[in-house]
C-alpha positions in Angstrom: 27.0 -29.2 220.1 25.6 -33.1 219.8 23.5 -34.3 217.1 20.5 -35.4 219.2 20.2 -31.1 219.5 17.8 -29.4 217.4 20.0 -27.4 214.4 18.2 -24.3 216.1 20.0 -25.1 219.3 23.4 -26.1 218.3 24.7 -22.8 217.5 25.8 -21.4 221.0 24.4 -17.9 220.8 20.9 -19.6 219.8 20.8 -21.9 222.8 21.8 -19.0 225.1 19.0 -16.8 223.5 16.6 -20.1 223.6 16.6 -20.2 227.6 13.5 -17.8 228.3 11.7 -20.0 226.3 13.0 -23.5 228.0 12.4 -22.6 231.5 9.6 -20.1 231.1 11.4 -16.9 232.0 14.8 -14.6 231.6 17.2 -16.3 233.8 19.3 -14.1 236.0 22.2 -15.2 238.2 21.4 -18.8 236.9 22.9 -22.2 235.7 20.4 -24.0 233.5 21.8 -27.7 232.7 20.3 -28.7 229.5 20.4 -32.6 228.9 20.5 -34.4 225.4 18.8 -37.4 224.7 19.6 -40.0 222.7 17.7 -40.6 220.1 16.1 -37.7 219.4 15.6 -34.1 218.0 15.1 -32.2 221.5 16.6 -31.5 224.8 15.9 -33.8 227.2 15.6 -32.4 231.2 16.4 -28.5 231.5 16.8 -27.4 235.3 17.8 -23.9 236.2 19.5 -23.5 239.8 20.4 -20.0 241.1 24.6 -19.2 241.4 25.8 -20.7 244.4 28.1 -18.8 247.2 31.6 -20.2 247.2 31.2 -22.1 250.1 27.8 -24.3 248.7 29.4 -24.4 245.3 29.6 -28.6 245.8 26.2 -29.2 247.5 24.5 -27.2 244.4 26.5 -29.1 241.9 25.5 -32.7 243.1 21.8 -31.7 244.2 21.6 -30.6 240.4 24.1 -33.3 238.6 21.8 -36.3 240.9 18.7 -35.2 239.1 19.8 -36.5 235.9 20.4 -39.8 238.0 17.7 -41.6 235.6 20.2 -42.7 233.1 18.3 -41.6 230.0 20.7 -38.7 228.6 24.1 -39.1 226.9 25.2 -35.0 228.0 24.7 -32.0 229.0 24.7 -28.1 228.2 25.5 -25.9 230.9 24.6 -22.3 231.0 25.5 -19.6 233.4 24.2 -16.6 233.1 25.5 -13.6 235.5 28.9 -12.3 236.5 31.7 -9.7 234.9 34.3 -11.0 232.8 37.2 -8.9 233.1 39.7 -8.1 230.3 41.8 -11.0 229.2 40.6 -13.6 231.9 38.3 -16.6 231.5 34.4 -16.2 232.0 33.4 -16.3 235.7 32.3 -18.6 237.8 34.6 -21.6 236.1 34.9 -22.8 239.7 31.4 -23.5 239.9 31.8 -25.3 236.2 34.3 -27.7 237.3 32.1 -28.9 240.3 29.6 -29.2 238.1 31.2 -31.2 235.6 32.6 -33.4 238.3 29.5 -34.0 239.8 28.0 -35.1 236.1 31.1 -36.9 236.1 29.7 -39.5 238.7 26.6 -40.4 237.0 28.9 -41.0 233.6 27.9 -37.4 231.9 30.2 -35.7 229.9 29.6 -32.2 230.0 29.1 -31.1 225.9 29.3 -27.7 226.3 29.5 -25.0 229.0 28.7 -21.7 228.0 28.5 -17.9 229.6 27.0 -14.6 229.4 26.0 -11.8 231.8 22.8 -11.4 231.0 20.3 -12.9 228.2 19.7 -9.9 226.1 20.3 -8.8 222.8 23.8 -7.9 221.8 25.1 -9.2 225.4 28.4 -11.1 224.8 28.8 -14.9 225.4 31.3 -17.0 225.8 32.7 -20.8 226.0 34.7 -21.8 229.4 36.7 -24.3 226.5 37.7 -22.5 223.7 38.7 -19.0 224.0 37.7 -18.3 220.3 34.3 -19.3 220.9 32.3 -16.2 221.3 29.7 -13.5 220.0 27.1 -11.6 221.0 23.7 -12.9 221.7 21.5 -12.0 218.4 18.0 -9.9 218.7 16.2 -12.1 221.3 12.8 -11.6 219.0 14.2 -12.7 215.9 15.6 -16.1 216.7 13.2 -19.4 215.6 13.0 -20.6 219.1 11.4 -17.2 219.6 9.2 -17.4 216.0 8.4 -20.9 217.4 7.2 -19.9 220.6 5.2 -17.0 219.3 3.2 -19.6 216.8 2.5 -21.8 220.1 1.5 -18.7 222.3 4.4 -19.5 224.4 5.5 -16.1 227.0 8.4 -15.6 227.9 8.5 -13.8 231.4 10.9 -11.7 232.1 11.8 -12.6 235.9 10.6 -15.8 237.9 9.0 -13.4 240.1 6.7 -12.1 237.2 5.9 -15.6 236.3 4.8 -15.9 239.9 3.3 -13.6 239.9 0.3 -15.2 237.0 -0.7 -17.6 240.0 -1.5 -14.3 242.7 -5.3 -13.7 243.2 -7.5 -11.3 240.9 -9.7 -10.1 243.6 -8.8 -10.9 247.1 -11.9 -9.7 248.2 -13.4 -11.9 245.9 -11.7 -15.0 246.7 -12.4 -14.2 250.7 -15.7 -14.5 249.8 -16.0 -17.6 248.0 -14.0 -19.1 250.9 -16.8 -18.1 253.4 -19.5 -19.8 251.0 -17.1 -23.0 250.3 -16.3 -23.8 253.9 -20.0 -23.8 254.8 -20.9 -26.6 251.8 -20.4 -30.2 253.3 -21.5 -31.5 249.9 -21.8 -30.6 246.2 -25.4 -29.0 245.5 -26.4 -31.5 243.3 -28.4 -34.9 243.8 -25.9 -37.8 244.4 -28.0 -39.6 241.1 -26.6 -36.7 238.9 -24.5 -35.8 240.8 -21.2 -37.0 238.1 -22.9 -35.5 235.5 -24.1 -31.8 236.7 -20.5 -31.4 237.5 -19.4 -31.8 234.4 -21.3 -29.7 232.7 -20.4 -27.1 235.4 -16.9 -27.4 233.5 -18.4 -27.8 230.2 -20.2 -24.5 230.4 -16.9 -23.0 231.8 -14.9 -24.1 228.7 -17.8 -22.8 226.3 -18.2 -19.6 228.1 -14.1 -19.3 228.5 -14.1 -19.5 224.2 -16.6 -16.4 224.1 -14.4 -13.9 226.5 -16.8 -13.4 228.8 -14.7 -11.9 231.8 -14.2 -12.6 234.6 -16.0 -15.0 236.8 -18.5 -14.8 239.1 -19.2 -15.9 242.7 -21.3 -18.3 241.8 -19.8 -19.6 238.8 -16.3 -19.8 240.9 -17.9 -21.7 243.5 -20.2 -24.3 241.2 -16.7 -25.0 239.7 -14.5 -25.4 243.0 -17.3 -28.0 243.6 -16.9 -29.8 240.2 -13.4 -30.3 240.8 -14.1 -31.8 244.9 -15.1 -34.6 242.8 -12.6 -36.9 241.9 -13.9 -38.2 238.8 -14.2 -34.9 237.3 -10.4 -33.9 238.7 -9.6 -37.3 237.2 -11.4 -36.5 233.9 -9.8 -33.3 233.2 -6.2 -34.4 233.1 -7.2 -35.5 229.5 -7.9 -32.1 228.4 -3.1 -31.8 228.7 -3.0 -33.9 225.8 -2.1 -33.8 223.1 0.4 -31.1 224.8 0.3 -27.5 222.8 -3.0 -28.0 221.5 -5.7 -25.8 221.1 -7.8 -27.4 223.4 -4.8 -28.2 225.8 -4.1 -24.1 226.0 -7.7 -23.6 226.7 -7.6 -26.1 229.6 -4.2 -24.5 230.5 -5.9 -21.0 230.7 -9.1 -22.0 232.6 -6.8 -23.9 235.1 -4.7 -20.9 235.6 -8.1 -18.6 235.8 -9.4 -20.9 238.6 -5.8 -20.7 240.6 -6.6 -17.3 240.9 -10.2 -17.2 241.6 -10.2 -19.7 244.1 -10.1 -19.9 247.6 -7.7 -22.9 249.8 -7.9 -25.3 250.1 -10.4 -25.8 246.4 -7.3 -24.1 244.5 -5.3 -27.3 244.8 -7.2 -29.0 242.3 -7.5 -26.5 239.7 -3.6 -25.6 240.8 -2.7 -29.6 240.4 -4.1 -29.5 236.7 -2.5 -26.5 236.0 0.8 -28.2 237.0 0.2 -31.2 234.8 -1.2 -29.2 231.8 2.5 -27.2 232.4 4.3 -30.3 232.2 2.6 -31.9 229.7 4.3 -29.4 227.5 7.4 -29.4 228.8 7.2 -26.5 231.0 8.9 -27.7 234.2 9.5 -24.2 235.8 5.8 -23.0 235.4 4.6 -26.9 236.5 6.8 -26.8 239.7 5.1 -23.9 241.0 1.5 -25.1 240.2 2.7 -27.3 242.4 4.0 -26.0 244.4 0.8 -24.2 245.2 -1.4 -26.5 245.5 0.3 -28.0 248.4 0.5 -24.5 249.6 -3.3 -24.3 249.2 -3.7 -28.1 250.4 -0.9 -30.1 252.3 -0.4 -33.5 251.3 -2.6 -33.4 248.5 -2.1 -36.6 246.8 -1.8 -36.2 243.1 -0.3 -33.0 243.8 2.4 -34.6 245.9 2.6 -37.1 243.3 3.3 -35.2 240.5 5.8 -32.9 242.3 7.9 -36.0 242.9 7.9 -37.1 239.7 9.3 -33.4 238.7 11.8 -33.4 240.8 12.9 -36.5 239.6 13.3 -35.4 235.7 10.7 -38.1 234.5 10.1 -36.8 231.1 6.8 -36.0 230.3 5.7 -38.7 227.9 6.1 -41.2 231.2 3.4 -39.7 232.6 1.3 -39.3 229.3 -0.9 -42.7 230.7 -2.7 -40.9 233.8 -4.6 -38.3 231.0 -5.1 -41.4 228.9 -6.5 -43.6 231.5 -8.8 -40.5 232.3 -9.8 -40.0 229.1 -12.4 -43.3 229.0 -14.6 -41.2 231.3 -14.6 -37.6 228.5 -17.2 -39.4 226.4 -19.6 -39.7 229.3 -18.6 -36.6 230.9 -19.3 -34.8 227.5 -15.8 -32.9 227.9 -13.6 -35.0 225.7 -11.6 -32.2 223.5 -11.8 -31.9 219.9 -10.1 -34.9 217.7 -8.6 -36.6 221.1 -6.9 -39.3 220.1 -6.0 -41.5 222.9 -2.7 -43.5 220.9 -1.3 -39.7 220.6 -1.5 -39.3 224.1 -0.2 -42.4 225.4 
């Protein structure tokens, strides 16, 4: 493919089998425009748009192409996956591939490669829209090293975007209705205004710790002292810090108790454990799972402002290092706060 592609991901029936674990799930009916950056050993912005009817084919292809509008990659991969090939004809959808490659075509991107197969899954046959001789069969999805590599960083692969929504539904609705009840009837934290800072944060402290010992699930009270830790801003604030360095121990243990929150949580407290769940996400490059963090946190609270902020930024394929300096401007407060993460290093995370 380019040189700026990691040698896992040159090899066409790698990169096809590699998608899960880009985007966070098994595409289906899907383009996934992979761009390359140059310098440097891995793909730059990956966004995944469902097949188009005939008649939106050209909107699709210039809403997707004008996200790679920042002028930071030299190409791009496309990927459909979906469709019947039939004997002796070219893959499907080429259509849709030529409007596509126009569209990259006005904001100077050469497409490097476009690529098909019905369905990611072992065996499944692929194909190039270029070179008639260029196909295969995808190879045993588990046995890949995008798939080894994953595995050693506790990546999951879901297999639908439905199941990956799935993660953010409630536990216990019952549970959550109740916490709501208590929440809306607190005007103000339940701690003194003097220590007020620091009783918060060892609200989350204690979380962490008792998160590392498996205790279960959490309870009313515990769910509620935490939605009032994160009312505070300089807590919020504080643990962005805890995404970096991305992939991390201590960044998948933030990652989980974010997610556990989302879930145990009533609106509109969920947005802020939601809204560090979506940075955590994108810290490590998982756009897909960060988008709909987001997206419910402004579900949870409209107009939330770093919420809102970050969900912008996504949509605009700012890489993730750009927005490195908002966990590394938070973490001057860890030291005070007592949360700071094992061996942070605040040049790593800038």
């Amino acid at each position: 493919m380019t040189a700026t592609t990691p040698a896992d991901l040159r090899d066409p029936a790698q990169l096809l089998a590699a998608l899960p674990y880009l985007i966070g799930f098994r595409p289906a009916k899907s383009v996934v425009l992979i761009g390359h950056e140059d310098p440097g050993d891995t793909p730059g912005l990956v966004l995944r748009g469902d097949l188009p009817r005939r008649e939106h084919r050209v909107h699709q292809a210039r809403a997707l192409a004008a996200r790679f509008a920042a002028g930071r990659h030299i190409g791009v991969t496309l990927a459909v996956v979906g469709g019947h090939r039939r004997p002796g004809k070219p893959p499907p959808h080429r259509d849709f591939v030529d409007e596509l490659a126009a569209a990259l075509g006005e904001q100077d991107l050469p497409v490097l490669h476009a690529l098909w197969t019905p369905a990611i899954s072992t065996g499944a046959p692929w194909a190039c829209y270029r070179l008639e001789e260029c196909a295969g069969a995808l190879p045993d999805l588990r046995t890949t090293v995008i798939a080894a590599a994953a595995t050693e960083y506790g990546t999951v692969a879901f297999d639908s975007r439905e199941e990956l929504e799935a993660l953010l539904a409630p536990r216990t609705p019952e549970a959550v209705a109740r916490r709501a009840d208590r929440l809306s009837r607190m005007t103000s934290p339940p701690w003194p205004v003097a220590t007020r800072v620091s009783e918060a944060a060892s609200v989350v402290r204690a979380a962490f710790v008792r998160q590392r010992k498996g205790e279960g699930a959490l309870t009313d009270e515990e769910a509620i002292l935490l939605a009032c830790a994160l009312r505070l801003p300089e807590i919020r604030d504080a643990c962005l810090a805890m995404a970096v360095p991305p992939k991390t121990t201590e960044a998948r243990e933030a990652e989980r108790l974010w997610l556990t929150l989302v879930r145990e949580t009533p609106a509109p407290d969920r947005a802020e454990a939601a809204t560090l769940l979506g940075f955590t996400a994108y810290m490590r490059g998982d756009g897909a799972f960060a988008g709909m963090a987001l997206d419910n946190a402004l579900e949870a609270q409209p107009g939330h402002v770093l919420a809102s902020l970050l969900k912008r930024v996504l949509h605009h394929g700012t890489p993730p290092k750009v927005i490195r300096g908002l966990a590394t401007a938070a973490a001057g407060h860890l030291a005070g706060f007592g949360l700071e993460p094992a061996e942070f290093d605040a040049e790593q995370a800038a």
